[in-house]
N, C-alpha and C positions, 0 to 999 in steps of 0.2 A: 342549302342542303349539304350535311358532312354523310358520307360513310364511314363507321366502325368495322371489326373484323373480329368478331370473338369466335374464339380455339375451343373446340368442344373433345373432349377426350374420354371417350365412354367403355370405360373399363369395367366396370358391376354390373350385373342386369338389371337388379334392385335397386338403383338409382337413377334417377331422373336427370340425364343430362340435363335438361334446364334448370334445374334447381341446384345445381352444384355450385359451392364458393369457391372464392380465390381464379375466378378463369382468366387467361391474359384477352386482352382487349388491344388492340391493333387499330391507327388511324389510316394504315397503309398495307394494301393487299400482301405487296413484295413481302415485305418485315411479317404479318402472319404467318407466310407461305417458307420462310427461311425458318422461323420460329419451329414451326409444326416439321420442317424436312429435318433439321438439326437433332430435335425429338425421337423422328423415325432412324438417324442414324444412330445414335446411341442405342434405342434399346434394339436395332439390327430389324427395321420393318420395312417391307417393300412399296412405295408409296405407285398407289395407281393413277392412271391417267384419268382427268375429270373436268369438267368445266359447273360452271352454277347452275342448279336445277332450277325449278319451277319454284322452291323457298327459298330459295338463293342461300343454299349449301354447295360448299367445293367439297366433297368427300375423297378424302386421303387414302383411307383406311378402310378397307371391311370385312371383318372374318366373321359371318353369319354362325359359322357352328357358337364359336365364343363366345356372341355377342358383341364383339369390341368393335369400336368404331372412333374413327379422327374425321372431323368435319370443322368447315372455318363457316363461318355464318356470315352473309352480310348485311347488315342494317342501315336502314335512311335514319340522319336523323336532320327533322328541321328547324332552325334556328333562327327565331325571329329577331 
């Protein structure tokens, strides 16, 4: 069994984070989580405190009035 870590960055309402191309994909939590902080420092965003929900989302980011939201995903995958 591997875990992936794919970076979700949902900037439009009108789009469906899952359906978005080009997203980074991470075999290592750290390197998402460095990924997505490096992101929040440039465009100047305050990352909140979070652990993995109930979908195994780490939510970085969430301005509800905007819609915008950063969340790292985690997925099983199993390799026979």
């Amino acid at each position: 069994m591997v875990f992936i870590y794919i970076i979700r960055l949902f900037w439009k309402p009108v789009v469906n984070p899952l359906l978005i191309e080009n997203v980074p994909i991470f075999v290592e939590f750290t390197k998402a989580l460095e990924y997505v902080t490096e992101y929040m420092e440039i465009h100047q965003l305050q990352p909140k405190e979070n652990t993995f929900d109930h979908q195994n989302r780490y939510y970085l980011y969430e301005d509800f009035i905007a819609e915008h939201f950063i969340w790292i995903e985690k997925h099983e995958i199993n390799i026979l």
